[in-house]
N, C-alpha and C positions, 0 to 999 in steps of 0.2 A: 286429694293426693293424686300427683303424675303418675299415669300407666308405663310398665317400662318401655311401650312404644313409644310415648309420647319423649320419655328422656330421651328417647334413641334421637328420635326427630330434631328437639330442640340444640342436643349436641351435635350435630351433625350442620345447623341450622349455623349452629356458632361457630365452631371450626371453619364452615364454608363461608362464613362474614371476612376471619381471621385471614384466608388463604385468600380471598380473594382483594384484601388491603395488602396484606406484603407481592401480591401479581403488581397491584397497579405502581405500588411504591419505587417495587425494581425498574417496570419501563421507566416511570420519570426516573430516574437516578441516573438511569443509565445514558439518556440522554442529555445529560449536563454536561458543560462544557467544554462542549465538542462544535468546532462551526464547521460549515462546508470547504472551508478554505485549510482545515488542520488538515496534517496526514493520516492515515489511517493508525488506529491506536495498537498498538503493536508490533507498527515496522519495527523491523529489528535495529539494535546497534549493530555497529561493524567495524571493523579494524582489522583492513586486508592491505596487501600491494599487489598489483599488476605488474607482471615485465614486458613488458613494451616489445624487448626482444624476443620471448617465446612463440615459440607457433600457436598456441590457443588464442595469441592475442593478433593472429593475424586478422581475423575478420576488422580490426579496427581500422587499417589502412586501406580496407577495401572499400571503395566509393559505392558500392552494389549494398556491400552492409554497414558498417561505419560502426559495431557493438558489438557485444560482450556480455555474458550473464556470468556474476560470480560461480565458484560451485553448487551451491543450494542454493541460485537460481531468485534469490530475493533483493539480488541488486543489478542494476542492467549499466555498464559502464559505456559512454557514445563517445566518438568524436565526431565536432560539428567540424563544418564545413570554412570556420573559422579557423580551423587545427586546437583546439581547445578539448579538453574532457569533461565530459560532466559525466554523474553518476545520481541514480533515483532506484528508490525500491521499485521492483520488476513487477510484483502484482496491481493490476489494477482496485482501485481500490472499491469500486463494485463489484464485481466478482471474485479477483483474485487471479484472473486471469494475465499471463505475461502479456507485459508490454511489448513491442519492438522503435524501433528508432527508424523513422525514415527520416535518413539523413540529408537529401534535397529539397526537404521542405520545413528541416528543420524540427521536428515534432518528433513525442510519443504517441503512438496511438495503440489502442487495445483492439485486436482481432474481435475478440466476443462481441462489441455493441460498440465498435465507432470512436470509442471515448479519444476525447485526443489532448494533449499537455504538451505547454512549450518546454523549453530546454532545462528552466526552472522548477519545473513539476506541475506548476500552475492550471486549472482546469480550465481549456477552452474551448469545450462543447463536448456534448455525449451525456450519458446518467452519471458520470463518476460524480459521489457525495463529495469528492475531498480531492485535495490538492496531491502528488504521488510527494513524498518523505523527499527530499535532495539532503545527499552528502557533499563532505568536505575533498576535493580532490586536490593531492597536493603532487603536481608531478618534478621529479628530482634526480635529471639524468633521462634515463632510461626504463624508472620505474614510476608508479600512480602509487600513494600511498590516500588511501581512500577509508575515510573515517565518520563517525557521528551515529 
């Protein structure tokens, strides 16, 4: 017959078999279906307008900056050099760190580690795992109605 140390041992023995199968279960799971080219999982939805007229939105006409971060700062609205707008989630998607728009060369790039993405979100060099999230920008007049 087991000593009660001996049960202690062997339950303890099992629980840590237990815990240490649903550890490895969660990394694999968690890793599915995710490629380097998706966005980051959690960019937000969105369903904003810009006014083109307002003074927040003047940095957009300025050649020095050519962007715009929504309020909570999770969407970064540019105009290229084209006169066009696009719009991408503002956190890079290795850190999270804001992007900004250099707009003479066309690209995002992240301050913290270099990462840089064209106009598309598209990852073209730096550590970012994933491509940045692009919305739908609809502009109408004198407003950006910017969604997805």
């Amino acid at each position: 017959m087991a000593t009660s140390a001996e049960m202690n041992r062997k339950e303890f023995l099992q629980l840590f078999g237990v815990g240490a199968a649903a550890l490895v279960a969660t990394a694999c799971l968690g890793g599915c279906g995710s490629k380097a080219s998706d966005p980051v999982v959690g960019a937000p939805n969105v369903d904003f307008t810009v006014n083109l007229t307002a003074a927040g939105s003047a940095p957009l006409d300025d050649p020095a900056v050519g962007y715009i971060y929504n309020l909570t700062r999770d969407v970064i609205v540019a105009k290229t050099t084209a006169g066009t707008y696009v719009a991408l989630q503002a956190p890079c998607p290795h850190e999270g760190t804001s992007v900004y728009f250099a707009r003479s060369q066309s690209r995002f790039i992240c301050p913290n580690h270099n990462a840089i993405f064209d106009t598309g979100g598209t990852v073209l060099s730096g550590p970012s795992p994933r491509a940045l999230k692009q919305y739908t920008v609809v502009q109408t007049g004198t407003s950006l109605h910017i969604t997805g």
